[in-house]
Structure formats: structure tokens, C-alpha cells
C-alpha positions as CSV (number, residue, x, y, z in Angstrom):
1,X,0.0,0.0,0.0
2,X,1.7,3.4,-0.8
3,X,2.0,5.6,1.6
4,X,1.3,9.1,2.1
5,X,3.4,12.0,2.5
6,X,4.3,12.8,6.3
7,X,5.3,16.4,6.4
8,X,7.8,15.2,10.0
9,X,8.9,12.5,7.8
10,X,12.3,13.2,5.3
11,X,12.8,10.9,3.2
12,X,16.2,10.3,1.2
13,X,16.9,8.4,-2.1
14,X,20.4,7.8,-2.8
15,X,21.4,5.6,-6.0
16,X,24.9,4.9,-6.3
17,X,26.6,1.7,-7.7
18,X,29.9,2.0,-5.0
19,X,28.8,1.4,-1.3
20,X,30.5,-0.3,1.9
21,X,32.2,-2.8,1.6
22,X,32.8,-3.3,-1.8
23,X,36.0,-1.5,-0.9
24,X,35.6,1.7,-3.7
25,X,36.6,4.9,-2.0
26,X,33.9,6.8,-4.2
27,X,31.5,4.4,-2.1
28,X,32.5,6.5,1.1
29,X,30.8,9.7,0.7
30,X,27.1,8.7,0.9
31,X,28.0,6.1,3.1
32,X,29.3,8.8,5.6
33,X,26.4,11.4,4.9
34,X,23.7,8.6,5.0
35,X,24.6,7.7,8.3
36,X,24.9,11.0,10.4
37,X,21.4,12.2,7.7
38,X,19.8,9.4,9.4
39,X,21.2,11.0,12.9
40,X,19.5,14.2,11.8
41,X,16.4,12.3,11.5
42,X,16.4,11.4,7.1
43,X,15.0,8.1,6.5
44,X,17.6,7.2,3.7
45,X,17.0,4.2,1.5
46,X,20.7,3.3,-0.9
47,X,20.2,1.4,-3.8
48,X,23.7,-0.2,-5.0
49,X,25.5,-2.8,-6.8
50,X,27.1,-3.4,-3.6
51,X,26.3,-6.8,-1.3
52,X,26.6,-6.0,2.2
53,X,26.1,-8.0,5.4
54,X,22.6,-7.0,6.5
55,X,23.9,-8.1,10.1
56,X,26.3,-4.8,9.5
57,X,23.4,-1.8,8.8
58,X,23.1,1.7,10.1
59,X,20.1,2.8,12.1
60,X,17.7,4.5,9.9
61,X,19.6,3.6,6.3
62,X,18.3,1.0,4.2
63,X,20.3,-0.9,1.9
64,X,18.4,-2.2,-1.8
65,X,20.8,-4.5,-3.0
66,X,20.2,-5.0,-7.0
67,X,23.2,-7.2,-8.5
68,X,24.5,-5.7,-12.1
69,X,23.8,-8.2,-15.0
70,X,26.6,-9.7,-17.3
71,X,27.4,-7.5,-20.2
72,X,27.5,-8.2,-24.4
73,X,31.2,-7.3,-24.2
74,X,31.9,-9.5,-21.1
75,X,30.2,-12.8,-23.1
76,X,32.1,-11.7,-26.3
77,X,35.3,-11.6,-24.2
78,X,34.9,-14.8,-22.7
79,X,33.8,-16.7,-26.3
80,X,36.5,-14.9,-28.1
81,X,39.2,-16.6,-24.9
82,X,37.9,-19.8,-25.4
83,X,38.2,-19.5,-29.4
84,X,41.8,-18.2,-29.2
85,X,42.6,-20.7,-26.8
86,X,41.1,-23.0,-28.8
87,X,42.7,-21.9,-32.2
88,X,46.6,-21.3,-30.8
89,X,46.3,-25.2,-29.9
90,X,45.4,-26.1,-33.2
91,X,47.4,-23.8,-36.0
92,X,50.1,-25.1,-36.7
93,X,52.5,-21.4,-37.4
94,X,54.7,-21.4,-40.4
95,X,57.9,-20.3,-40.4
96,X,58.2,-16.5,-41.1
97,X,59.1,-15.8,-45.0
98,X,61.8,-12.7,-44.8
99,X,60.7,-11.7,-48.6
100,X,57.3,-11.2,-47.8
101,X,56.7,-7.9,-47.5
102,X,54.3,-6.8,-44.2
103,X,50.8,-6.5,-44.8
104,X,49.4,-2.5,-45.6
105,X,46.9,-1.7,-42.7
106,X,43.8,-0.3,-44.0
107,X,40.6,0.9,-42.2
108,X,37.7,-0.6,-44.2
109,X,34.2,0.1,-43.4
110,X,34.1,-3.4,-41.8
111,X,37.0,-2.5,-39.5
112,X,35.7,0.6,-38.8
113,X,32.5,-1.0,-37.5
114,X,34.0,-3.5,-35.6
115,X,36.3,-1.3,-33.4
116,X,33.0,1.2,-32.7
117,X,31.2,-2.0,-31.8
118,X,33.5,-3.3,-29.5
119,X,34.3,0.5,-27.9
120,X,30.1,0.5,-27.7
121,X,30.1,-2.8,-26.2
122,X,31.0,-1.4,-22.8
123,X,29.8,2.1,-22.9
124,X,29.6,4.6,-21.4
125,X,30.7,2.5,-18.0
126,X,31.2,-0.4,-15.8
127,X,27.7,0.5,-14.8
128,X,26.0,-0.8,-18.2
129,X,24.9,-3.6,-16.5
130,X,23.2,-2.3,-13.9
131,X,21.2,0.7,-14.8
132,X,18.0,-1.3,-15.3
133,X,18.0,-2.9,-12.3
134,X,18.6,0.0,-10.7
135,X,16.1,2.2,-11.9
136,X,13.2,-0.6,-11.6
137,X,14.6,-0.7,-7.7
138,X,14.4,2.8,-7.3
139,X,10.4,3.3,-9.2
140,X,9.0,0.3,-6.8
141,X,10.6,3.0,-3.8
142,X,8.9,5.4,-5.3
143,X,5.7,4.1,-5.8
144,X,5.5,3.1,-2.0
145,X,6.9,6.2,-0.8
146,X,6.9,9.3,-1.0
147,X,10.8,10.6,-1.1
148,X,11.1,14.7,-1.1
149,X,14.9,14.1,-2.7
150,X,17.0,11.6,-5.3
151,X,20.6,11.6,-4.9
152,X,22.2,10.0,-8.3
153,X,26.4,9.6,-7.2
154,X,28.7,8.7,-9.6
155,X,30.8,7.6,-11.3
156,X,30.1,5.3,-13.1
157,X,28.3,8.1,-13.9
158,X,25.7,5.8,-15.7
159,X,23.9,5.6,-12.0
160,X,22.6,9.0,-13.4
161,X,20.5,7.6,-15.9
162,X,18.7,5.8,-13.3
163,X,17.7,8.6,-11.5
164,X,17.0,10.1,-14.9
165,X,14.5,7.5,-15.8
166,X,13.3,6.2,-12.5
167,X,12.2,10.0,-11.3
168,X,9.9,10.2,-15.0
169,X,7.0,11.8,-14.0
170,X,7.5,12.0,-10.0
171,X,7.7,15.0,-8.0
172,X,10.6,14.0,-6.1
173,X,13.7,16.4,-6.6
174,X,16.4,14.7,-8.5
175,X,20.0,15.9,-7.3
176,X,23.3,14.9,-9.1
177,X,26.4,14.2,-7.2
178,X,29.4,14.4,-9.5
179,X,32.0,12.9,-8.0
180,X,34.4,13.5,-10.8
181,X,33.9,15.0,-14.1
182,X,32.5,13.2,-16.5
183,X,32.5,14.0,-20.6
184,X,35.4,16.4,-19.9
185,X,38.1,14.0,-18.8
186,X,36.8,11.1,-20.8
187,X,39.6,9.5,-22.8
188,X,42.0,12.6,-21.6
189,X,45.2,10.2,-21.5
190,X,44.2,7.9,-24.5
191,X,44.8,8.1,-27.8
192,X,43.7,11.0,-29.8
193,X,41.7,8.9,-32.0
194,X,38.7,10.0,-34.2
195,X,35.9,7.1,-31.9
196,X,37.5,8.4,-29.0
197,X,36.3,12.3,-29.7
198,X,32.8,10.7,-31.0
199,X,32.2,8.9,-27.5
200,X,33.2,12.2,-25.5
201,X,30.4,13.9,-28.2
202,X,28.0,11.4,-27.0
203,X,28.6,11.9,-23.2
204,X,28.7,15.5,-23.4
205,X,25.2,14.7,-24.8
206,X,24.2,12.1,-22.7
207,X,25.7,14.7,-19.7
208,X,23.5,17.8,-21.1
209,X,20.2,15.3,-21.0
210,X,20.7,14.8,-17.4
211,X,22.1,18.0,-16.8
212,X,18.6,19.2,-17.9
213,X,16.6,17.3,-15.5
214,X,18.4,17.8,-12.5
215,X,17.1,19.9,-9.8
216,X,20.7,20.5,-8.7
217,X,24.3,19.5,-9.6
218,X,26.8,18.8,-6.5
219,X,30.1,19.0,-7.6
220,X,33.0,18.0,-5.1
221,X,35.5,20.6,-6.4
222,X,35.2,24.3,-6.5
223,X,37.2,24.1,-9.6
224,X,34.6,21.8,-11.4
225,X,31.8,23.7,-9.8
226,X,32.9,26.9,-11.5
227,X,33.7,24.7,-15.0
228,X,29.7,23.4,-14.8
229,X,28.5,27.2,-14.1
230,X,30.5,28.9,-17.0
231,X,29.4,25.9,-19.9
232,X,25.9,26.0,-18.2
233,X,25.1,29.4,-16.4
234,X,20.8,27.6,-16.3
235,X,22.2,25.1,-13.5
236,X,22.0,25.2,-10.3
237,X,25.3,24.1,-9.1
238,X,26.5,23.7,-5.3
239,X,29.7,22.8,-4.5
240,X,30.3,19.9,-1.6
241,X,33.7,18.9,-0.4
242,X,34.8,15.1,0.1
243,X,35.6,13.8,4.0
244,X,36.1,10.7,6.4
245,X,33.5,9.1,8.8
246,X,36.1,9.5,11.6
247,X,33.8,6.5,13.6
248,X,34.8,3.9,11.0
249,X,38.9,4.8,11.6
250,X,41.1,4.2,14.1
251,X,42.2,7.0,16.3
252,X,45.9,8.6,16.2
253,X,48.3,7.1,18.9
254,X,50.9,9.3,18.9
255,X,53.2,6.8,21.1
256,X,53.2,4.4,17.7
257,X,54.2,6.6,15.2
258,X,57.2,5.5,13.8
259,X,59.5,8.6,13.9
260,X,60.5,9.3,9.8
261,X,58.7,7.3,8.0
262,X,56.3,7.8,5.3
263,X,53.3,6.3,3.9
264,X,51.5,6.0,0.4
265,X,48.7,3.9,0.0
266,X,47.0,4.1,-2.9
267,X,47.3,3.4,-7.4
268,X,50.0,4.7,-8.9
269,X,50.1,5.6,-12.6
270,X,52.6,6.1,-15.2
271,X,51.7,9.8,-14.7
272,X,51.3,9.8,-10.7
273,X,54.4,8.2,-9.5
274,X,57.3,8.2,-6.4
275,X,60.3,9.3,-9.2
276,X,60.8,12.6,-7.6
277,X,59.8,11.4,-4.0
278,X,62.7,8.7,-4.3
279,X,65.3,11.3,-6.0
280,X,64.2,13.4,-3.2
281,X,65.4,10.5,-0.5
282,X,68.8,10.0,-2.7
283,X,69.7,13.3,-2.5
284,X,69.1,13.6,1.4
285,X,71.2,10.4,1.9
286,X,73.7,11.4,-0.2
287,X,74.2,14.7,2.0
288,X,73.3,12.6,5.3
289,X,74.5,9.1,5.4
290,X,72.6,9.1,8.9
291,X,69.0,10.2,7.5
292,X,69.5,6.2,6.4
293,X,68.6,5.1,10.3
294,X,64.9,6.8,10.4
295,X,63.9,7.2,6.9
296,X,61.3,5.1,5.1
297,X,59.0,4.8,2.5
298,X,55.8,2.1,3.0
299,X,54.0,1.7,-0.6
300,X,50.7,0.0,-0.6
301,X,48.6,-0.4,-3.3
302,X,48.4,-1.8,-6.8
303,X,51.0,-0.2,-9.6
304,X,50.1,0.3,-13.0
305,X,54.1,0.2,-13.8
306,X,55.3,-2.2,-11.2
307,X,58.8,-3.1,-12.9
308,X,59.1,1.1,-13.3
309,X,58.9,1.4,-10.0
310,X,61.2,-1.2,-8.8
311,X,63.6,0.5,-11.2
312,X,62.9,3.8,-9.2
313,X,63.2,3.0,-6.2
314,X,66.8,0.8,-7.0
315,X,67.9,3.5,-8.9
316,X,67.8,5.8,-5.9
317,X,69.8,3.1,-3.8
318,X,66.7,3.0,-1.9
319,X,66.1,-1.2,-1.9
320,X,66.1,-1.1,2.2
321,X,64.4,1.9,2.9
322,X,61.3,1.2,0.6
323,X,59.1,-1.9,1.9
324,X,56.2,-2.4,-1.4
325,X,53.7,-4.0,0.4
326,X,51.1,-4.7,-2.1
327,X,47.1,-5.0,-2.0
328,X,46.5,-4.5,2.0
329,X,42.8,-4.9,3.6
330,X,41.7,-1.6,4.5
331,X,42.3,-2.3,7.7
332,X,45.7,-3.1,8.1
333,X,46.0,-0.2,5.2
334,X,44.6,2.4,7.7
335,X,46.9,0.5,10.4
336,X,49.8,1.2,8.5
337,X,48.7,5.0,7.5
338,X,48.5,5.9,11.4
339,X,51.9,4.4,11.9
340,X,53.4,6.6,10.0
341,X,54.7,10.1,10.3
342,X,53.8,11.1,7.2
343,X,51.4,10.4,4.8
344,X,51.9,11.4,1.0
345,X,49.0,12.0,-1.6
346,X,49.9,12.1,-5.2
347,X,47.8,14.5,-6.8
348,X,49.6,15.7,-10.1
349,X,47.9,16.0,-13.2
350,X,44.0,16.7,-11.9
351,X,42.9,19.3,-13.4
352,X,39.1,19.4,-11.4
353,X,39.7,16.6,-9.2
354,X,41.0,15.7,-5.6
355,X,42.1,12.4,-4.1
356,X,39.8,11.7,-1.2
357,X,42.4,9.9,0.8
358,X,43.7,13.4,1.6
359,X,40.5,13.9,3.7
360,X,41.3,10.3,4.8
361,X,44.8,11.3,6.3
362,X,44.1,14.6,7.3
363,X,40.8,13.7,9.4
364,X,43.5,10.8,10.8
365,X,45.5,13.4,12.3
366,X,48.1,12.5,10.3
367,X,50.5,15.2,8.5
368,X,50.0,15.0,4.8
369,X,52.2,16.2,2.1
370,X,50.0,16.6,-1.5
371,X,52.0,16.4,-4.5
372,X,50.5,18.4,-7.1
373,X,50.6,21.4,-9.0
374,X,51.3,24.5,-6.5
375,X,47.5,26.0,-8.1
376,X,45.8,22.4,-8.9
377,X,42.5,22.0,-7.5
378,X,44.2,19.3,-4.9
379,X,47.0,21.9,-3.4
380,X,44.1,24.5,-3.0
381,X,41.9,22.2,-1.1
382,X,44.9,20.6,0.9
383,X,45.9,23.7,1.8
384,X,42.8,24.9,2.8
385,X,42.3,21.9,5.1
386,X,45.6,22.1,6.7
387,X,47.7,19.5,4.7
388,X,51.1,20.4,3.1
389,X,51.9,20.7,-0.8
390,X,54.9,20.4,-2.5
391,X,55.0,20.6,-6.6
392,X,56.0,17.0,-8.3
393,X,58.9,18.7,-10.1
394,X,60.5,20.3,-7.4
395,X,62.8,17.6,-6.0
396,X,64.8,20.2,-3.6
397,X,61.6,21.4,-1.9
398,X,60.6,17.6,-1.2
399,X,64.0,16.8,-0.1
400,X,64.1,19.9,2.4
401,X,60.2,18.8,3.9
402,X,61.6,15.0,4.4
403,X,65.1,16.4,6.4
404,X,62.6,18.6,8.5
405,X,60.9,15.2,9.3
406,X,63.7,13.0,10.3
407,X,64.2,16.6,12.0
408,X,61.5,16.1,14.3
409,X,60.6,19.7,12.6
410,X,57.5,17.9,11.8
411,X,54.6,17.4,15.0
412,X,53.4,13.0,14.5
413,X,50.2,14.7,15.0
414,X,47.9,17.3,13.1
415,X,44.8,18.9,13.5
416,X,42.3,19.7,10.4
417,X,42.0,23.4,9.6
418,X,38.4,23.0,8.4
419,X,35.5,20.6,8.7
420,X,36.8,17.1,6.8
421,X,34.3,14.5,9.4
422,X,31.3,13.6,7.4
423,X,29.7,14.2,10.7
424,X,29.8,18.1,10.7
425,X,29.4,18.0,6.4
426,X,26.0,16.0,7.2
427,X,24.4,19.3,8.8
428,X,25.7,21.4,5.7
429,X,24.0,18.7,3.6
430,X,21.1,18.4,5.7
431,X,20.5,22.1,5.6
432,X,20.9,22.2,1.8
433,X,18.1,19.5,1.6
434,X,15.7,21.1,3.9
435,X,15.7,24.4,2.2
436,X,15.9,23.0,-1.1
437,X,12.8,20.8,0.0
438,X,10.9,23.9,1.4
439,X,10.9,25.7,-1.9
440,X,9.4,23.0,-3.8
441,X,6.8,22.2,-1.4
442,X,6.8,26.0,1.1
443,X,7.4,26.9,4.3
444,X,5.1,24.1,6.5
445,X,7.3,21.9,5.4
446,X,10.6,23.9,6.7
447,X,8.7,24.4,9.7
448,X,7.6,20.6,10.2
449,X,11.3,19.4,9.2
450,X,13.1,22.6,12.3
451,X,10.7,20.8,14.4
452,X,11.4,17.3,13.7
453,X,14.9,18.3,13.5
454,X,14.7,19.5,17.1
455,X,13.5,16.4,18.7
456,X,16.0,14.5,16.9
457,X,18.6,16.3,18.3
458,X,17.0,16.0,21.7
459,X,16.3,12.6,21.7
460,X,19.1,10.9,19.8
461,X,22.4,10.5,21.4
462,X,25.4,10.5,19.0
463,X,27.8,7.6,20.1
């Protein structure tokens, strides 16, 4: 039976394919602000791609678990693997012929076809799969309730066009949380190729279409909030900073912290790598043989260039001091973070984006050092929260920050310069909602949700 709307009641819709504990850090952010909503006295209902143990739920969030379906390109990729395995057993290679000249590529129609097919095959995400599911998840919600907002959160930004087509003909409001941009960054660091530029065409598209719909766009830089204003001055666009849900950490203990060492846990890229942290180390060692009994680097994470980075750090006569520990739980990975003295985030080369484990470190306590380009969106924002920057290219600067830490120039322990707990964002997000919801539907309902809002506070105890 559906249910009317209760003007005390608040009722949240979040659809986002990431969610504890599938172990994706874009999965943080409503998982933070769902709980402490809840707090504030939101009934929140998460629809994800994400299993979780239902032993494991917050208070007041409700979990809709819809598994994503099996793709076109992941059957084709697992016919064509049996056929080539198939086919290199049975051909029987000839020897090469040296006087037969190499073969002329030529891009025929058919070839043409075939690469756009198997581009199209998996566009525009990992989220394919799941959109459908998703959005029948999120009408059957709808139908039995009355929710006042819908939080799409991305990426995969395909979770948008669930919301899109799952809020047809509702009155809910229909917010989108941009996690990272979208149509702008697409295929930034592949190849300049002519199906490339004609899939970024069809997201900016596909991006405008949604764009359209959407009550409001929350963008988690002010660098890609300003982007979003100047190529769409119609939208409403709020920016809303990433952060940590400080109850799910461990806290800092100062007495472990291993004097002079550092931490990085996290990818790194061809583009985002330790060369100039590991030069940095060289050229402190080679001016003080003693930095050698305190200084250390702890790598954890997956490489995209692990053999590159071997060679770094052995070119650097760094073998002993740097311990590459590989894929860690999370954990023993946050374990390892508050050990350390210092935690690095590599930042270089985002244009509108910041890492969220520098809200991660920073909310730990722990002093963070940002690599990035001194105006990049990350230094801004690190600074602004009370983290250190140094620019990737400046290997003297990084050298002179990691003698201050074997210094003791450097305190174990930090505290945040502005709010980073997903505890205190919550009542910035929670105010946005109300007020957003009070214009649609006028002031009884801001009235009914200051009141509600009030006995929550006085009757709720925050742990």
C-alpha cells in the first residue's frame, strides 16, 4: 500500500553503484552522509550494486541491493578466450618468409565497424549492467513512498540515468552528485583517435540530458563547480567537499608513530608516480648518510608500472628503505597509514579533481604532504584543510620537507584546519536538503522538518 506524505517525515533516495564494503573509496561519501542524515532524523534508502552484510546496517539507512547483470562485451570476451585458446592449440605457425613484405593496414568500413562495436560494447561504463536494475529498484521505492529528494552519485556516472528515468513523472527532486567530471576527462590520457572524440560527443550529450533534469548539480570541487557554471550558467550548481567518517577509523596514537617514515597507499600511474619522492630521499642520503637510520618509505597499493617502479626506487639506492607491500585490507591499510609520520598523496595531473584519501589522512590526524601542481585543485583544497603541498617537479623542496621530518621539525600529530568529518558535512548537507525541499513544497514543510529536526537532536544521542 503506498504511503502518504508525512510532512515530519524526510525521506532520502540515494542511488549509487559503489557502497561499503565493496571496498571503492567513491563508495565513502554517501556512506558517511547517509549515516549522520539518518542522525539528523532522514530516512535514507541506498540502492547499490554493492552486497553488504545485513547483520552490518546503520540505524535509519536501508540498503536495496540489485546485482549488475553480465554485459554483451563481457560474453564476447569470454567466447573470443575460449576460441583463441582454442585456435593457438590447433594452428600449426609457419615459419616467417623474410621476402614477404608486411601487410598494408587499411581501415575498411568493416574494420571501422568492428572497433566502434567493441568501444560500444561497454559504454559509457562499468555501470551498463546495472542501470536497469537500478532504476526498476528505485520506481518500486517510489511508488511506496513518498521521497522529497534523489541523490544519483557517480561515477560510473551511468547511475545517473537511473535517477533520470526512474524519477519520470514523480515530483521528487532529482540531485546529481558528481564525484568526478565526466564528458570532460573522458579518454584525456588515451589516444587522440577519431571514436574516441565521438564517444566524448556522445557523453557531453548524454551529460547535457541529465544536466537538464536535474534539480541541482553537487560537484565536489570548486574548480569543477565553476567549470559546470561557465558551460551551463541555467544550473544550479553547489559545491560539496569530500571527507572521512572518523567512527569507521582508528584513532591517532601518537606513542606508535614511527618517527621518519612515510606512507603511500593508494594506485600509482605512469603519470602519478614516487620518481621525484625517491630522488628526493637519494639526495638527502647522499648529504646525510645518517637520515638512512629513520627514513622510510611504505608503498601500498596496486601499480600500474610495477617493474618502473622497482627500477625507481633501485635506482635511488633505496632497496632497504622502501618496503612495497602490495594490495593491503583496508584495515591493516589504515593501520599502516597511522603508523606513519607522514602520509603522501599524489595529486599531479587533476585538473578538477581531488584524491579523497587526503581527507582520509588529514581527518586521521596525520600530516599530509599533496603532491600536485602548487594551483591544482588538490593543493588548493589541501591547503585549505591544513595539509602540506609540495610541486612534483620540485625535488629540492621535497628533499628539504623530508630532512625537517627526520628533523622532528614535523609534529606526528595534526589537526584539520576546516571541517573534513562527514559528521559536521552531514548538517551542511542536511540544511541544503531542507531548504531545497521547502521551496518545492513551502514553508510548513521547513517548519515541520526545524521541528522534527529539534526532537531528533533531543532525543538521539550520538555515540
Amino acid at each position: 500500500m503506498g504511503l502518504g506524505r508525512d510532512s515530519e517525515t524526510r525521506r532520502l533516495l540515494v542511488i549509487t553503484y559503489h557502497y561499503p564494503p565493496d571496498g571503492a573509496v567513491g563508495g565513502q561519501r554517501w556512506a558517511g552522509l547517509s549515516k549522520y542524515l539518518a542522525r539528523l532524523g532522514w530516512e535514507v534508502h541506498i540502492i547499490t550494486a554493492s552486497a553488504g552484510d545485513p547483520q552490518d546496517g546503520t540505524p535509519g539507512v536501508h540498503r536495496h541491493f540489485r546485482p549488475r547483470r553480465g554485459t554483451l562485451n563481457e560474453a564476447y570476451r569470454s567466447v573470443a578466450g575460449r576460441l583463441r585458446q582454442t585456435s593457438s592449440r590447433d594452428r600449426q605457425v609457419p615459419p616467417p618468409n623474410p621476402d614477404l613484405r608486411p601487410p598494408v593496414p587499411v581501415i575498411t568500413p568493416i574494420t571501422a565497424a568492428r572497433r566502434i562495436l567493441r568501444s560500444s560494447i561497454d559504454f559509457p561504463d562499468v555501470g551498463r549492467g546495472w542501470i536497469l536494475r537500478a532504476t526498476a529498484a528505485a520506481r518500486s521505492l517510489l511508488r511506496e513512498k513518498k521521497f522529497d529528494v534523489v541523490v544519483t552519485s557517480g561515477p560510473p556516472h551511468s547511475a545517473h540515468f537511473a535517477g533520470l528515468l526512474a524519477t519520470a513523472g514523480q515530483d521528487a527532486l532529482l540531485w546529481i552528485d558528481m564525484r568526478d567530471p565526466w564528458s570532460a576527462i573522458y579518454g584525456r590520457r588515451g589516444p587522440d583517435a577519431w571514436y574516441v572524440r565521438a564517444e566524448r560527443l556522445v557523453l557531453r550529450h548524454m551529460e547535457r540530458l541529465i544536466f537538464q533534469r536535474a534539480d541541482k548539480v553537487v560537484a565536489n570541487t570548486r574548480e569543477f563547480a565553476s567549470a559546470l557554471r561557465v558551460a551551463d550558467p541555467q544550473l544550479d550548481v553547489v559545491w560539496f567537499p569530500n571527507g572521512v567518517d572518523l567512527e569507521t577509523v582508528p584513532p591517532r596514537d601518537s606513542s606508535a608513530v614511527e618517527r621518519g617514515s612515510i606512507a603511500y597507499i593508494g594506485t600509482l600511474y605512469a603519470y602519478r608516480g614516487l620518481a621525484t619522492v625517491c630522488e628526493a630521499m637519494r639526495r638527502l642520503l647522499e648529504d646525510r648518510p645518517e637520515a638512512a637510520e629513520t627514513l622510510r618509505l611504505n608503498v601500498a597499493g596496486a601499480a600500474e608500472s610495477p617493474q618502473q617502479l622497482r627500477d625507481d626506487i633501485a635506482a635511488a639506492g633505496l632497496t632497504s628503505l622502501v618496503t612495497l607491500h602490495g594490495m593491503l585490507p583496508r584495515a591493516k591499510a589504515l593501520d599502516l597509514l597511522n603508523r606513519s609520520h607522514l602520509a603522501l598523496v599524489l595529486a599531479q595531473d587533476l585538473p578538477m579533481a581531488v584524491p579523497a584519501k587526503l581527507f582520509e589522512s588529514v581527518g586521521l590526524g596525520i600530516p599530509t604532504l599533496v603532491i600536485a601542481e602548487d594551483t591544482s585543485p588538490a593543493a588548493r583544497e589541501a591547503r585549505r584543510i591544513g595539509a602540506m603541498t609540495v610541486d612534483g617537479r620540485d625535488v629540492q623542496g621535497l628533499r628539504a620537507l623530508f630532512e625537517d621530518l627526520i628533523a622532528g621539525r614535523i609534529p606526528t600529530t595534526i589537526a584539520p584546519n576546516a571541517a573534513v568529518s562527514y559528521e559536521e558535512l552531514a548538517s551542511r548537507m542536511d540544511r541544503l536538503l531542507r531548504d531545497a525541499v521547502a521551496r518545492r513544497y513551502g514553508d510548513a514543510k521547513r517548519d515541520a522538518f526545524d521541528t522534527a529536526s529539534s526532537n531528533e537532536r533531543q532525543s538521539v544521542t550520538v555515540p
